[in-house]
C-alpha positions as CSV (number, residue, x, y, z in Angstrom):
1,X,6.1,-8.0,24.2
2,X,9.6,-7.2,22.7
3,X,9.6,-7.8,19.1
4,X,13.8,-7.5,17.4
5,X,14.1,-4.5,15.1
6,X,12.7,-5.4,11.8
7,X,11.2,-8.6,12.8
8,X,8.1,-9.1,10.4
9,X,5.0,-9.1,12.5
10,X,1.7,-10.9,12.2
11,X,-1.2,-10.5,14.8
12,X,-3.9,-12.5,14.3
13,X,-7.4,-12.4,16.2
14,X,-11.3,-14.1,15.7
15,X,-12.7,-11.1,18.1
16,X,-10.8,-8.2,19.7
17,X,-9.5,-4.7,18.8
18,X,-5.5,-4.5,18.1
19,X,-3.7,-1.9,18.8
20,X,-0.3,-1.3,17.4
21,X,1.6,1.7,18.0
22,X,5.7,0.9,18.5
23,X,6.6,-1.7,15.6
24,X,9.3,1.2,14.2
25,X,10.8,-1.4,11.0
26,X,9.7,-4.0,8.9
27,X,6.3,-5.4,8.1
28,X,3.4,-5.5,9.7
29,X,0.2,-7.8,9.0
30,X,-3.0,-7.9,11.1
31,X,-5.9,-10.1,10.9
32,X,-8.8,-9.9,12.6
33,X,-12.4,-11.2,12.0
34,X,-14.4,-9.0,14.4
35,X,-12.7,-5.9,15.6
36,X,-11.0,-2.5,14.9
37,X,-7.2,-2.2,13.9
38,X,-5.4,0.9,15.0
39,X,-2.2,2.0,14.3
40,X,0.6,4.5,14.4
41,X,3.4,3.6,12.5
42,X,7.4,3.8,11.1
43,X,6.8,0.4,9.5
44,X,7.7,-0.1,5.4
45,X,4.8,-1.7,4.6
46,X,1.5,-2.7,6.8
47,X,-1.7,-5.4,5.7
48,X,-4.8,-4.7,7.3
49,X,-8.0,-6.6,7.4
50,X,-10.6,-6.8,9.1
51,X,-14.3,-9.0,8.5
52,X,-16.4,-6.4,10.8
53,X,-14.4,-3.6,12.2
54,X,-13.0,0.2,11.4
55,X,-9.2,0.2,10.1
56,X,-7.2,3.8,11.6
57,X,-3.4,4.2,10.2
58,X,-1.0,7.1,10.3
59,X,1.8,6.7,9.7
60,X,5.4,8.5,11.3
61,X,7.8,8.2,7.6
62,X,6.2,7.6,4.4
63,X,6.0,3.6,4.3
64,X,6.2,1.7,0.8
65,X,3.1,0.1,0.8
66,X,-0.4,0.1,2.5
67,X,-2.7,-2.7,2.2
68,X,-6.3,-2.5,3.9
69,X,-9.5,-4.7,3.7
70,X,-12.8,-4.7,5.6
71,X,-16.0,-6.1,4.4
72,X,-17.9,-3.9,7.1
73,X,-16.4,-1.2,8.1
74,X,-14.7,2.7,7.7
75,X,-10.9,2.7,6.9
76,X,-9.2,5.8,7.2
77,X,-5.4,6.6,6.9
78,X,-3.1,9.3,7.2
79,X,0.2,8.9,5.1
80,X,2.8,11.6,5.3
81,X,3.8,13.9,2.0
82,X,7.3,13.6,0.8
83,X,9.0,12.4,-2.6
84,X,7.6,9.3,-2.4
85,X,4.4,8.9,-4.6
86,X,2.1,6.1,-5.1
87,X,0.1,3.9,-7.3
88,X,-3.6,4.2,-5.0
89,X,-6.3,1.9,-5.5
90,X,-9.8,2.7,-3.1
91,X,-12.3,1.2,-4.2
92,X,-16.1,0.1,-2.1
93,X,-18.9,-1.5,-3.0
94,X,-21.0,0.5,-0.8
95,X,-19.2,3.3,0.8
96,X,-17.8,6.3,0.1
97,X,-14.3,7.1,-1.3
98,X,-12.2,9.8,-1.0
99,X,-8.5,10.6,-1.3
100,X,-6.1,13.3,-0.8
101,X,-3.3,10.8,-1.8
102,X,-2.6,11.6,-5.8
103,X,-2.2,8.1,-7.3
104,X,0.9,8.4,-9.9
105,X,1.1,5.3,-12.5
106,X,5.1,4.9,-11.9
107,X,5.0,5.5,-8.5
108,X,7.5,3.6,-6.1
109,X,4.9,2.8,-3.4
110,X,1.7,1.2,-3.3
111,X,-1.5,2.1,-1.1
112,X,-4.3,-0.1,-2.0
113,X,-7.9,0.1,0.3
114,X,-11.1,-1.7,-0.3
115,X,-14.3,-2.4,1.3
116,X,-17.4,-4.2,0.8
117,X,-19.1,-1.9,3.5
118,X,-17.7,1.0,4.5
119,X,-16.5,4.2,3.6
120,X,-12.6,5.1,2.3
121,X,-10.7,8.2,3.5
122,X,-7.0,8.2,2.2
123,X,-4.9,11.3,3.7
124,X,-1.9,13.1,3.5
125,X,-0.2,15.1,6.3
């Protein structure tokens, strides 16, 4: 599917893995109630969330804001370093957390990961 340059994009599923790799501006949502989300992208900002599945995101520019959600299952992504920094919120209820991402109160971007279920790994590049 061709998508225009910029085009916010929602992808919604009740079962299924999505992939997205090629959405390169704009913003990105993706819903899905049983399945993994994976992703590889140039994208400003990207929601993720997912009932029962693992959330995978690197990212190709630093994007200005990360939102991710599972109730069961691991999210991990990969943000690159550069002058942007970040106010970071990771937080599970039964999980483990950890972050390589610094979270700096006046910071221009936002990355925010939770989970009722599943473990939290926030990295830098």
């Amino acid at each position: 599917m061709e998508i225009p340059q910029g085009f916010p994009v929602v992808i919604r599923t009740s079962s299924g893995d999505v992939v997205a790799d090629s959405i390169d501006e704009g913003a990105l949502r993706i819903l899905t109630g049983s399945g993994d989300i994976i992703g590889k992208q140039r994208t400003s900002t990207v929601f993720a969330t997912s009932k029962s599945g693992d959330i995978t995101g690197g990212f190709k520019t630093q994007p200005y804001g990360i939102k991710t959600s599972t109730s069961s299952g691991d999210t991990s992504v990969v943000v690159p370093t550069g002058k942007r920094t970040y106010v970071v919120t990771a937080k599970s209820t039964s999980g483990d957390v950890s972050s390589q991402v610094d979270s700096d109160p006046e910071g221009k971007g936002l990355i925010r990961a939770t989970s009722d279920s599943g473990g939290i790994d926030l990295r830098t590049k």
